[in-house]
N, CA, C and O atoms as a DFTB+ gen file, in Angstrom:
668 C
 N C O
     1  1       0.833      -1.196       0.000
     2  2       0.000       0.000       0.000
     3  2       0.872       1.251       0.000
     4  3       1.972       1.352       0.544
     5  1       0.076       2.403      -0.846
     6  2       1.349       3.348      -1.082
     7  2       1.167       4.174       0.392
     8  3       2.099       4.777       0.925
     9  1       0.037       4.106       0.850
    10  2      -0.104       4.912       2.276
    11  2      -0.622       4.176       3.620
    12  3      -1.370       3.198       3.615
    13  1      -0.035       4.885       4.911
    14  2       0.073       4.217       5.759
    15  2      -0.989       5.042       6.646
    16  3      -1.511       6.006       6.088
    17  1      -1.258       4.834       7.614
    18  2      -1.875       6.043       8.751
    19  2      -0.757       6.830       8.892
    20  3       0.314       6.231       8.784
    21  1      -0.707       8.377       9.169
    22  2       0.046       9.074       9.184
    23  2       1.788       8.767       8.279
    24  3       2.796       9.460       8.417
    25  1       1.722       8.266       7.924
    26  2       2.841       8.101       6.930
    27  2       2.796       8.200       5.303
    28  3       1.908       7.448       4.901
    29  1       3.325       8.742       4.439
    30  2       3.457       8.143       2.893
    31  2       4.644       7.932       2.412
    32  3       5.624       8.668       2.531
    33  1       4.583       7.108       1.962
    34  2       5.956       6.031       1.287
    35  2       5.715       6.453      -0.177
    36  3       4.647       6.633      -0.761
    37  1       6.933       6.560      -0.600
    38  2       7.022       7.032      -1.972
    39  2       6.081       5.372      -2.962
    40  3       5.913       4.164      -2.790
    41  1       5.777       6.348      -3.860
    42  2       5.806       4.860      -5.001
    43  2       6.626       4.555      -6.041
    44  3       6.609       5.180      -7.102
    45  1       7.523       3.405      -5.749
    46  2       8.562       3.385      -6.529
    47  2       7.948       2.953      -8.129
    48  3       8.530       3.406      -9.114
    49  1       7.039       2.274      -8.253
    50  2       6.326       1.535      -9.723
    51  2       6.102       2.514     -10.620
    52  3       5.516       3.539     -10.271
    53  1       6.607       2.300     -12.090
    54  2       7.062       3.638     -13.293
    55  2       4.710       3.693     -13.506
    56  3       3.780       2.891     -13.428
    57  1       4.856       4.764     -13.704
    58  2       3.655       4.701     -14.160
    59  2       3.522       4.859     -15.553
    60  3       3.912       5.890     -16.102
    61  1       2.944       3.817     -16.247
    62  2       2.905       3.239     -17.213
    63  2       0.978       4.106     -18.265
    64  3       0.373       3.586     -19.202
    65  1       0.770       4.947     -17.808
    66  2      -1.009       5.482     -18.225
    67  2      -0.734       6.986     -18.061
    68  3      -1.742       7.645     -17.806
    69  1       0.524       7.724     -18.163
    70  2       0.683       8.938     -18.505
    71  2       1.180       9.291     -19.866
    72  3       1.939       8.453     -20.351
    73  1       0.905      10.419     -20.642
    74  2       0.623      10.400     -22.093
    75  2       2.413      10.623     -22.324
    76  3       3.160      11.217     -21.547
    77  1       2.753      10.024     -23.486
    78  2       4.122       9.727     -23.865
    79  2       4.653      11.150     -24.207
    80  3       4.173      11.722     -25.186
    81  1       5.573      11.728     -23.491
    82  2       6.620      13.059     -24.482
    83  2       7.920      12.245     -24.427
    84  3       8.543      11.663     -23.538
    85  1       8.090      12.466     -25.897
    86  2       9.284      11.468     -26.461
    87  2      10.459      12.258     -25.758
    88  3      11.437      11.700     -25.261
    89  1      10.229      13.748     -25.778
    90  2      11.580      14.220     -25.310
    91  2      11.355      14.906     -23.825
    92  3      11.151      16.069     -24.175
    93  1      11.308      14.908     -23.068
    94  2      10.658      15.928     -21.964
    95  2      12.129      16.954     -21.595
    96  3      13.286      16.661     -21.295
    97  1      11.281      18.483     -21.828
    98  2      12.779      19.220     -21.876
    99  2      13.257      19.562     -20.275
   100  3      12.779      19.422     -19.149
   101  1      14.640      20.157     -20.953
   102  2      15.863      20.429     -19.710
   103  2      15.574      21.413     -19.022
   104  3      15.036      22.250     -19.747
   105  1      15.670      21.824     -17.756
   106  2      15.023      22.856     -16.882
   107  2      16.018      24.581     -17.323
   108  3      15.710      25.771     -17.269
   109  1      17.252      23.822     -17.730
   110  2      17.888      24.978     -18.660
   111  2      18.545      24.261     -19.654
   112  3      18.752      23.057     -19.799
   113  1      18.904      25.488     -20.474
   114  2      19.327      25.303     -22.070
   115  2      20.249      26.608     -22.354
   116  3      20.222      27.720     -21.825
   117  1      20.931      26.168     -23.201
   118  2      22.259      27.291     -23.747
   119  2      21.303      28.151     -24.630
   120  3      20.871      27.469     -25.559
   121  1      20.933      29.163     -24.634
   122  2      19.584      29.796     -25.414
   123  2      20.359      30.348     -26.844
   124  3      19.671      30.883     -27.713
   125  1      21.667      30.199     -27.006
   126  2      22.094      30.121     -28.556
   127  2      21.819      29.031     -29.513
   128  3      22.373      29.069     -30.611
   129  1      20.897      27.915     -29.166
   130  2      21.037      27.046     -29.477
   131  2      19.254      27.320     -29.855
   132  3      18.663      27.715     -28.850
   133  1      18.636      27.222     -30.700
   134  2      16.858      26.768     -31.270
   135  2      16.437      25.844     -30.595
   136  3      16.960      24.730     -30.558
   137  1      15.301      26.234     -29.891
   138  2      14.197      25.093     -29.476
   139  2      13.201      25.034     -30.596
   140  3      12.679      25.956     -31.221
   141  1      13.046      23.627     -30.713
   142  2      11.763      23.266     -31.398
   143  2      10.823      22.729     -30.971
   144  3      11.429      21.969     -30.216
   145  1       9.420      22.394     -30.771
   146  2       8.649      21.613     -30.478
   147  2       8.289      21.199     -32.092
   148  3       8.105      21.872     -33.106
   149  1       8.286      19.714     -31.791
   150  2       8.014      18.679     -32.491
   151  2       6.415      18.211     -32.294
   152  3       6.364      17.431     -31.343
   153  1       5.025      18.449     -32.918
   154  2       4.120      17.974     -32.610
   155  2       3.390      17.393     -33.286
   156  3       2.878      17.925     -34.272
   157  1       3.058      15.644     -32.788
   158  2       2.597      14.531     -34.017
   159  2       2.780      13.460     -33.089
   160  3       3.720      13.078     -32.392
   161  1       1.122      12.939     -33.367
   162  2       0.716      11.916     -32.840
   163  2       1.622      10.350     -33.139
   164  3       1.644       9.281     -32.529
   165  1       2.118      10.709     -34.031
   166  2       2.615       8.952     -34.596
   167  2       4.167       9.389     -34.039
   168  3       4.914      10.299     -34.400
   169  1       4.307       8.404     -33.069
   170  2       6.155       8.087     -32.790
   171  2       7.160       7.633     -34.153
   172  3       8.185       7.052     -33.797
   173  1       7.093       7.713     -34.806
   174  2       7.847       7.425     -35.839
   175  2       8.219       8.723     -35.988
   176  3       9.242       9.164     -35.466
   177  1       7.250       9.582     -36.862
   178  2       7.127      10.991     -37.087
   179  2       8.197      11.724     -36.314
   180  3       9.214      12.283     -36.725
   181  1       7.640      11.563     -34.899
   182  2       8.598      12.270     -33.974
   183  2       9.850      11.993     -34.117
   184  3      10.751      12.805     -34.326
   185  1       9.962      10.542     -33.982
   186  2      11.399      10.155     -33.936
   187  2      12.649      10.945     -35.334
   188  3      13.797      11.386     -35.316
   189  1      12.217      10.868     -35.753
   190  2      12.730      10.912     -37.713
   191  2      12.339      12.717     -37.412
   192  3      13.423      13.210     -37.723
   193  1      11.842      13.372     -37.186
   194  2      11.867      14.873     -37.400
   195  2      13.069      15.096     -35.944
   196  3      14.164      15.622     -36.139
   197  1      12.811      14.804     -35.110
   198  2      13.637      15.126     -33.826
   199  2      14.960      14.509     -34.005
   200  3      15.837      14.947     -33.261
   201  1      15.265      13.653     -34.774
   202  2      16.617      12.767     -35.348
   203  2      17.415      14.249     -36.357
   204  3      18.508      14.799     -36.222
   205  1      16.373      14.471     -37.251
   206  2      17.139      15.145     -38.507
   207  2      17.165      16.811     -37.661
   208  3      17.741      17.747     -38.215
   209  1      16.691      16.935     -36.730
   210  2      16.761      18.676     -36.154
   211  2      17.912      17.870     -35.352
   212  3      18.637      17.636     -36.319
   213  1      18.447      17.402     -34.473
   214  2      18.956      17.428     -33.788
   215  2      20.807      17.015     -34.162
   216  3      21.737      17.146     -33.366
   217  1      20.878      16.580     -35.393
   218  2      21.883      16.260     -36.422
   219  2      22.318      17.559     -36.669
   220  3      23.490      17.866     -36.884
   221  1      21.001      18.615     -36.626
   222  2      21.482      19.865     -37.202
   223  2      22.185      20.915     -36.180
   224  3      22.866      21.931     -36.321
   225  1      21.762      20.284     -35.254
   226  2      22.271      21.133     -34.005
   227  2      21.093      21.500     -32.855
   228  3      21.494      21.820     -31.736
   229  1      19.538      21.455     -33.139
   230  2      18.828      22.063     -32.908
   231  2      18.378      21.381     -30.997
   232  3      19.076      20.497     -30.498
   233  1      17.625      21.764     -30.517
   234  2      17.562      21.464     -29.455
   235  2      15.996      20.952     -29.336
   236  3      15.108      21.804     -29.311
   237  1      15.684      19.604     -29.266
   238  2      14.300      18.968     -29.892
   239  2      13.392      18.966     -28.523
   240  3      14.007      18.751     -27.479
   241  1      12.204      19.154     -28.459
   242  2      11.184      18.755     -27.339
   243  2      10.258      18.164     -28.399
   244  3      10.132      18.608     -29.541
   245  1       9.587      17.045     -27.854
   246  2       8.253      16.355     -28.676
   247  2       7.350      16.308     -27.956
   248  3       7.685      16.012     -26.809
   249  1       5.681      16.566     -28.189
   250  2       4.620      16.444     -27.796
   251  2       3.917      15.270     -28.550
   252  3       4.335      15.221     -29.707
   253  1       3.179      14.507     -28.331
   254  2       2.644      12.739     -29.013
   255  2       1.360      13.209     -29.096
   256  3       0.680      12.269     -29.511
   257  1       0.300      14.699     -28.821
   258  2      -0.607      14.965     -28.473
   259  2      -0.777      16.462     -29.109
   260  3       0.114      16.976     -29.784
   261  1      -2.092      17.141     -28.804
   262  2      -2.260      18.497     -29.125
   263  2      -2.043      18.874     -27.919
   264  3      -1.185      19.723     -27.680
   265  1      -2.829      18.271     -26.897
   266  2      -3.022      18.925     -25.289
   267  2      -1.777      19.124     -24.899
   268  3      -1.393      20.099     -24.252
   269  1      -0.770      17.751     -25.469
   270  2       0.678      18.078     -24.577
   271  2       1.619      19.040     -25.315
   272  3       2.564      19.645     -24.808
   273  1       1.169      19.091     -26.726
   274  2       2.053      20.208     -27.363
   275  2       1.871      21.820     -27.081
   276  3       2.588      22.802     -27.269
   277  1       0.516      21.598     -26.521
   278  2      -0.368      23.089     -26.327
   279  2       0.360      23.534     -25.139
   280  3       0.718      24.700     -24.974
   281  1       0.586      22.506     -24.251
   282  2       0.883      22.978     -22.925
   283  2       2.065      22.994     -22.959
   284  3       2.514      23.664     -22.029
   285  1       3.111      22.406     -23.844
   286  2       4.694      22.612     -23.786
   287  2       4.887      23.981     -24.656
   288  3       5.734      24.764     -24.226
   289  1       4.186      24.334     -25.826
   290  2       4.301      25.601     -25.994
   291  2       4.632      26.583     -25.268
   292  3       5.663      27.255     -25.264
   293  1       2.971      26.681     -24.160
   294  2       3.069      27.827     -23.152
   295  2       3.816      27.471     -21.976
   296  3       3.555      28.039     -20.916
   297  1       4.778      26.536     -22.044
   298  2       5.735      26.370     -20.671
   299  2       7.302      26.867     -21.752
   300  3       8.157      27.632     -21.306
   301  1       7.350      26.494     -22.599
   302  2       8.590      26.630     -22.849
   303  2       9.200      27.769     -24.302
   304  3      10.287      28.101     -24.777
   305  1       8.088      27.978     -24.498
   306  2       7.782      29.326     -25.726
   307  2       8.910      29.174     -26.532
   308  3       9.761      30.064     -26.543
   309  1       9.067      27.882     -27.402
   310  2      10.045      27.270     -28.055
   311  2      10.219      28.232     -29.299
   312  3       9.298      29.021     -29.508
   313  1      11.351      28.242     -30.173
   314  2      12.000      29.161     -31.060
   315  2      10.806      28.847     -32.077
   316  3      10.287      29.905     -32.432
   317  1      10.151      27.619     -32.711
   318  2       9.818      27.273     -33.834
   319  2       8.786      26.250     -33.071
   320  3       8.754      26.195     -31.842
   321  1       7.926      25.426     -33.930
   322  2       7.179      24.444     -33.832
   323  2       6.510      24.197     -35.502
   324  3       6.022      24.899     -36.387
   325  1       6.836      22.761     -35.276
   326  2       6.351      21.764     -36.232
   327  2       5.448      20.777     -35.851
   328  3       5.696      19.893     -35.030
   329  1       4.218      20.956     -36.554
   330  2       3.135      20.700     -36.223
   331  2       2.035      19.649     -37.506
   332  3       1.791      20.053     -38.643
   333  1       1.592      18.461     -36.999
   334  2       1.260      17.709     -38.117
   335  2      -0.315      18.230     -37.924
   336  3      -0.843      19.030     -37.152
   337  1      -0.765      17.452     -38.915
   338  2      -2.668      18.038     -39.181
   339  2      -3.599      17.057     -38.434
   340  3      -4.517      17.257     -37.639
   341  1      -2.984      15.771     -39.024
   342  2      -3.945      14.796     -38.530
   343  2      -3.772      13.820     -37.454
   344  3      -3.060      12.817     -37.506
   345  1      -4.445      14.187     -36.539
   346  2      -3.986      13.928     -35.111
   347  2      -5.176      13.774     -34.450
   348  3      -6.140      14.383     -34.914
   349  1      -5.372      12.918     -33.211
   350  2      -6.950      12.645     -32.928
   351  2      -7.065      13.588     -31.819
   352  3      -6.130      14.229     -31.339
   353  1      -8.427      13.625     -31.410
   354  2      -8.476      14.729     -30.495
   355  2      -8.744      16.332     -31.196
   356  3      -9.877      16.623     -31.578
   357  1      -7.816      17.134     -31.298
   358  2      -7.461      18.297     -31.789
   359  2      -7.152      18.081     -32.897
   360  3      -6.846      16.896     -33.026
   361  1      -7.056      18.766     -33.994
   362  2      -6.295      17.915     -35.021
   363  2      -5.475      19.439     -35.163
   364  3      -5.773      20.467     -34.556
   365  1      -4.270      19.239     -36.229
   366  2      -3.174      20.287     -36.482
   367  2      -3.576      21.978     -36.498
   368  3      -3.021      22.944     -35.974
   369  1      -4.901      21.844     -37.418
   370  2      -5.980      22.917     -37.545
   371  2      -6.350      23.761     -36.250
   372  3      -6.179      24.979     -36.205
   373  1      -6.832      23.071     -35.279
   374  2      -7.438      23.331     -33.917
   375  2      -6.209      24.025     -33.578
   376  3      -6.278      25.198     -33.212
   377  1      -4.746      23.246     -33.684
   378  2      -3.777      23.844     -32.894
   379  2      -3.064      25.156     -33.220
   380  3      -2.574      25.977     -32.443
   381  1      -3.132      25.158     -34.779
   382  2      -2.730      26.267     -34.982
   383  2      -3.311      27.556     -34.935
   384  3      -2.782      28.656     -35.098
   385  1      -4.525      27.238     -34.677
   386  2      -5.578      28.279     -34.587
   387  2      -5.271      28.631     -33.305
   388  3      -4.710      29.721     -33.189
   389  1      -5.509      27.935     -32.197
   390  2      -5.011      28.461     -30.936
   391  2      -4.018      29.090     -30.530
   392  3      -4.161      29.876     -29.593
   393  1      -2.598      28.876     -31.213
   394  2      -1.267      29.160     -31.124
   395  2      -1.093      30.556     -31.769
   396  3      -0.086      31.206     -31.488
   397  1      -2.281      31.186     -32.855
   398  2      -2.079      31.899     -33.242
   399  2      -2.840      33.555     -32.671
   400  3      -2.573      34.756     -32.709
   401  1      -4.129      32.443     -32.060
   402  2      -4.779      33.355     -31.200
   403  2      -4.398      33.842     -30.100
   404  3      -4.695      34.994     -29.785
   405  1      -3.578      32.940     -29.228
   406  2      -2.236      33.107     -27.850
   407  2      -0.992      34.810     -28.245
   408  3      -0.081      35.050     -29.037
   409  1      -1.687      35.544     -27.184
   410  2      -0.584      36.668     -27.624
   411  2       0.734      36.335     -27.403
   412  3       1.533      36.721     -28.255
   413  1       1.274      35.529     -26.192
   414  2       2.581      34.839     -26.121
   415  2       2.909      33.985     -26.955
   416  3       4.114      33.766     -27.074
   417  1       2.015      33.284     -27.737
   418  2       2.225      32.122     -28.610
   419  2       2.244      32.478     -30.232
   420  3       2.605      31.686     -31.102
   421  1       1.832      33.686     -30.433
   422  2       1.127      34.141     -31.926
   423  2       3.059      34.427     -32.839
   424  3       3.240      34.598     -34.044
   425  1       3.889      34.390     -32.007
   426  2       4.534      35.279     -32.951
   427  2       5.513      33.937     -33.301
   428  3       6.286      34.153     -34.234
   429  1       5.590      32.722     -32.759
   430  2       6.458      31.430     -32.917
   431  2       6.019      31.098     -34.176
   432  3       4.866      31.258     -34.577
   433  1       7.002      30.603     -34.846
   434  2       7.095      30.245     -36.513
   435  2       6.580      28.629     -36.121
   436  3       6.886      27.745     -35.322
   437  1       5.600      28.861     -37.226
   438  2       4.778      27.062     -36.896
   439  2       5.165      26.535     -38.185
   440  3       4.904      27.339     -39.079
   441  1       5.753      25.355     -38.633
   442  2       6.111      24.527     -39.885
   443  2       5.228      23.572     -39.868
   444  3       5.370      22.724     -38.987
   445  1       4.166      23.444     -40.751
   446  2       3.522      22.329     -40.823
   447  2       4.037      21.221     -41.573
   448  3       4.640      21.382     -42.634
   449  1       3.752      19.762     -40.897
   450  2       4.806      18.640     -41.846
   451  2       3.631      17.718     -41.424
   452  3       3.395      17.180     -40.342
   453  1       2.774      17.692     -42.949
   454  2       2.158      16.829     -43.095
   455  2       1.977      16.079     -44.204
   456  3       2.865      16.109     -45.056
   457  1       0.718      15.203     -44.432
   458  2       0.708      14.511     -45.836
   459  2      -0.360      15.595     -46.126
   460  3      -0.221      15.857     -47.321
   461  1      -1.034      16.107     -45.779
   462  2      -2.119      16.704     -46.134
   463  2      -1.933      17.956     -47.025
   464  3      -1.220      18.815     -46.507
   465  1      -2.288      18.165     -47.916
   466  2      -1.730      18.881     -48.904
   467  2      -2.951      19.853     -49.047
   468  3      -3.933      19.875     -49.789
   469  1      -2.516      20.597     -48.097
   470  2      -3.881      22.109     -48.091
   471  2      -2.847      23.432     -47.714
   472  3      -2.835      24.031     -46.638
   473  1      -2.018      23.703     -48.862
   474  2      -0.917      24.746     -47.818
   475  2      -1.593      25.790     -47.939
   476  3      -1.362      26.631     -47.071
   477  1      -2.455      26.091     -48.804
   478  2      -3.171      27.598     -48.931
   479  2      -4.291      27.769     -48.021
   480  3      -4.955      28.805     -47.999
   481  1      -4.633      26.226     -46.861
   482  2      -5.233      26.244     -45.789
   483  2      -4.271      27.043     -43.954
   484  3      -4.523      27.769     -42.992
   485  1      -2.949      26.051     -44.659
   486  2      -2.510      26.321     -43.476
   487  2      -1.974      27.315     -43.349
   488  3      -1.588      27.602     -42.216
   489  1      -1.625      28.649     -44.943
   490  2      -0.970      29.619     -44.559
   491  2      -2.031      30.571     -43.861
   492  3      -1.870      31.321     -42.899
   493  1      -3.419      30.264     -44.800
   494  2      -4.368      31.367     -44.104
   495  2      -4.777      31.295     -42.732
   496  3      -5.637      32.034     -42.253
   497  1      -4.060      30.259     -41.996
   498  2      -4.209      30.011     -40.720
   499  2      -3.000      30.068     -39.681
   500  3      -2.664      29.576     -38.603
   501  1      -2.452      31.149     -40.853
   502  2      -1.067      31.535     -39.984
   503  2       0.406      30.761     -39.897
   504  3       1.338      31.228     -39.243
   505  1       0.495      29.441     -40.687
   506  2       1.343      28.935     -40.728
   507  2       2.695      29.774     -41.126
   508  3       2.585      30.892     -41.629
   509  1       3.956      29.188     -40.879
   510  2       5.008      29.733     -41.166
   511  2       5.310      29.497     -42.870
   512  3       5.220      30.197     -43.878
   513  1       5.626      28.412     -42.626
   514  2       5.539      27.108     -43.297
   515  2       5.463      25.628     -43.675
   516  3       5.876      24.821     -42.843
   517  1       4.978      25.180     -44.843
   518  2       3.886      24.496     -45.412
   519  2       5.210      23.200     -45.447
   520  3       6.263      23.820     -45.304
   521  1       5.478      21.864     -45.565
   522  2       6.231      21.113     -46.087
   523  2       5.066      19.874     -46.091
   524  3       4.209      19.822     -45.209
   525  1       5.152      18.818     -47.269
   526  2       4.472      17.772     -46.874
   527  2       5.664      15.908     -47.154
   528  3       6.572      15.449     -47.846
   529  1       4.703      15.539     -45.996
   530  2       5.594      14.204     -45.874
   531  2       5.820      13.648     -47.036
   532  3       4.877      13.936     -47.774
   533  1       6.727      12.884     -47.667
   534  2       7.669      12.572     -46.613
   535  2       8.944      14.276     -47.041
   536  3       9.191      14.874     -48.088
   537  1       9.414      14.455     -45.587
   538  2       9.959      15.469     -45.498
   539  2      11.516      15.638     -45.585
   540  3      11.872      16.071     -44.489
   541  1      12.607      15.483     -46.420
   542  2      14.126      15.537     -46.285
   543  2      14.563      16.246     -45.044
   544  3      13.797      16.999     -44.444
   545  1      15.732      16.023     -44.672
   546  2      16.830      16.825     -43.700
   547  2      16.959      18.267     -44.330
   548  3      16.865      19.323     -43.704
   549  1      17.179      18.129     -45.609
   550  2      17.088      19.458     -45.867
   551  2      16.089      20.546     -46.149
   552  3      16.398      21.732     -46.026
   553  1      14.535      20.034     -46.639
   554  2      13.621      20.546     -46.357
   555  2      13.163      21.186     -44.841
   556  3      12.746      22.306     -44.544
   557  1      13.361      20.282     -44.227
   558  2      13.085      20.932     -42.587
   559  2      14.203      22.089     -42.483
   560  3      13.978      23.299     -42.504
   561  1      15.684      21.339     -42.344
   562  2      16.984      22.352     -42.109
   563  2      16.530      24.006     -42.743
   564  3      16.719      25.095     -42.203
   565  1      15.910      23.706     -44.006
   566  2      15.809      25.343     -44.638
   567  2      14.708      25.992     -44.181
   568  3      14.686      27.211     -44.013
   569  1      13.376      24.936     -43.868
   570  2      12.635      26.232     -43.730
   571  2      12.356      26.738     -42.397
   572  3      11.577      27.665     -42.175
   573  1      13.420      25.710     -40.971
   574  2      13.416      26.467     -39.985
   575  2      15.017      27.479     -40.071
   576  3      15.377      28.229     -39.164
   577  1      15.524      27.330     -40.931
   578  2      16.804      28.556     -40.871
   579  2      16.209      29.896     -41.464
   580  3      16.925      30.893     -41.372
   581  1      14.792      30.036     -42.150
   582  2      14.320      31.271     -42.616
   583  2      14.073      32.013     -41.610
   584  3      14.052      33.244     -41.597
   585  1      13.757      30.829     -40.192
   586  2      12.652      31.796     -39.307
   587  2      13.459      31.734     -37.968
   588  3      13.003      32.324     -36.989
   589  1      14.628      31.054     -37.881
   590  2      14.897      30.871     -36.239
   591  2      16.708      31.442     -36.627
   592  3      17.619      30.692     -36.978
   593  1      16.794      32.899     -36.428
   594  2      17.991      33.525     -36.151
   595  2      18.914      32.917     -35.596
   596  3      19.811      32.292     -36.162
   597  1      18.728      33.084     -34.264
   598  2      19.347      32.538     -33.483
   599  2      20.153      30.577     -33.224
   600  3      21.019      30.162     -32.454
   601  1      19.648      30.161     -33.864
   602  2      20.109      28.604     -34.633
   603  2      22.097      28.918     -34.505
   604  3      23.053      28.376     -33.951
   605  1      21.912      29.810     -35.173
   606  2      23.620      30.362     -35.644
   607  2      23.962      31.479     -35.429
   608  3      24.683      32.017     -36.269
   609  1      23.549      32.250     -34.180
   610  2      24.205      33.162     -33.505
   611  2      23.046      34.764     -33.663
   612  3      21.826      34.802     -33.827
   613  1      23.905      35.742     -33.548
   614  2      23.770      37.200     -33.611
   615  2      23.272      37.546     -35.229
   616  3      23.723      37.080     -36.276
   617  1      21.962      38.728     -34.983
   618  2      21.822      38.939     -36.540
   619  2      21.975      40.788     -36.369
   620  3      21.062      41.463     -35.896
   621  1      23.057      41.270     -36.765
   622  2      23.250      42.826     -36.811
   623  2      22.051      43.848     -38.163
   624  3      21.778      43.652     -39.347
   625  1      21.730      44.695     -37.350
   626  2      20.870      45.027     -38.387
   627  2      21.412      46.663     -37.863
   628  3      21.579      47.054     -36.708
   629  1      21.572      47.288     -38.939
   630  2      22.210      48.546     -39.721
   631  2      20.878      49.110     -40.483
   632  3      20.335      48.500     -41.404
   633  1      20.372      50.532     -39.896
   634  2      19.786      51.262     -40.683
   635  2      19.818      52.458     -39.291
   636  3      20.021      52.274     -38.091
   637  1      19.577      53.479     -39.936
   638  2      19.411      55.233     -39.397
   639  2      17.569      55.165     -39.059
   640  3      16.897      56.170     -39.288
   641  1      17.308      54.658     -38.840
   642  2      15.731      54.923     -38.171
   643  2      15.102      54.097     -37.442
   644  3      14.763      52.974     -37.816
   645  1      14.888      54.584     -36.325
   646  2      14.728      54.134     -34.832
   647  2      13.913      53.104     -35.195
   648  3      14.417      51.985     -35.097
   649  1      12.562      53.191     -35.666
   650  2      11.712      52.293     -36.086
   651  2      11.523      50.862     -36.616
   652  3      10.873      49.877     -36.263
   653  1      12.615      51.260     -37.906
   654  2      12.925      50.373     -38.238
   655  2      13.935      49.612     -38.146
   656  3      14.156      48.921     -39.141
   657  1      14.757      49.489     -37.111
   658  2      15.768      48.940     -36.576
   659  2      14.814      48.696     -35.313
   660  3      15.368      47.856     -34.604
   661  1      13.728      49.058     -34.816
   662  2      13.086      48.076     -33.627
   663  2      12.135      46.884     -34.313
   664  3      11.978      45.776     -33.802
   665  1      11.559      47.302     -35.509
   666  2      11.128      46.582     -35.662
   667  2      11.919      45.119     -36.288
   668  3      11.258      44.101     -36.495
């Protein structure tokens, strides 16, 4: 029994009925380095996108879920997120809609990597960008180097007006 009268004893037994994150992230991180969230129901998926980012240098978290990607978003406000469509529960749609409606969440570059071939769906829904499976090392590599600066350091920006050097 895990409890006693006035006592509790730890429970040593892995619990085996909590929802799978392939990667669960580090409480710190070298912040020169890109976070990604990886989000897609099928472990394969994950495995093989979090394999080819992490070859690249990138620093991978995976969600197996919408709920758990939703909630690693707003815990860890990752550089980028890649996000599949068809997923039970929420599906890719639901999520990006939310992510985009989130004022903390709206401005993260979302890569969709699916089979589903609706990119003129997912841009009008705010996507970054569109890729569909099956996806190369170098397809991913390029279209998160459009959007995540910091991957490879400092970006100097040179112009005479306040404005546009904040923005």
């Amino acid at each position: 029994p895990a409890h006693l009268p006035g006592k509790v004893l730890p429970v040593t037994t892995p619990d085996t009925t909590a929802p799978a994150v392939a990667k669960t992230p580090e409480p710190s991180r070298d912040n020169s380095v890109a976070r990604v969230l990886v989000i897609d129901d099928e472990a394969e998926a994950r495995e093989l996108l979090g394999m080819h980012l992490e070859m690249n240098g990138w620093n991978v978290v995976t969600a197996g879920d919408a709920t758990t990607g939703l909630r690693l978003a707003r815990d860890l406000l990752p550089d980028a997120i890649t996000l599949d469509v068809l997923m039970p529960g929420l599906d890719g749609w639901a999520v990006l809609e939310v992510l985009k409606a989130d004022p903390q969440l709206r401005t993260i570059p979302v890569i969709m990597c699916t089979i589903v071939d609706e990119k003129l769906h997912g841009f009008a829904l705010g996507a970054t960008d569109y890729l569909v499976k099956p996806i190369s090392r170098e397809q991913l590599t390029e279209a998160l180097n459009k959007f995540c600066i910091n991957q490879h350091g400092h970006l100097l920006v040179v112009d005479d007006d306040d404005a546009s050097r904040a923005m």
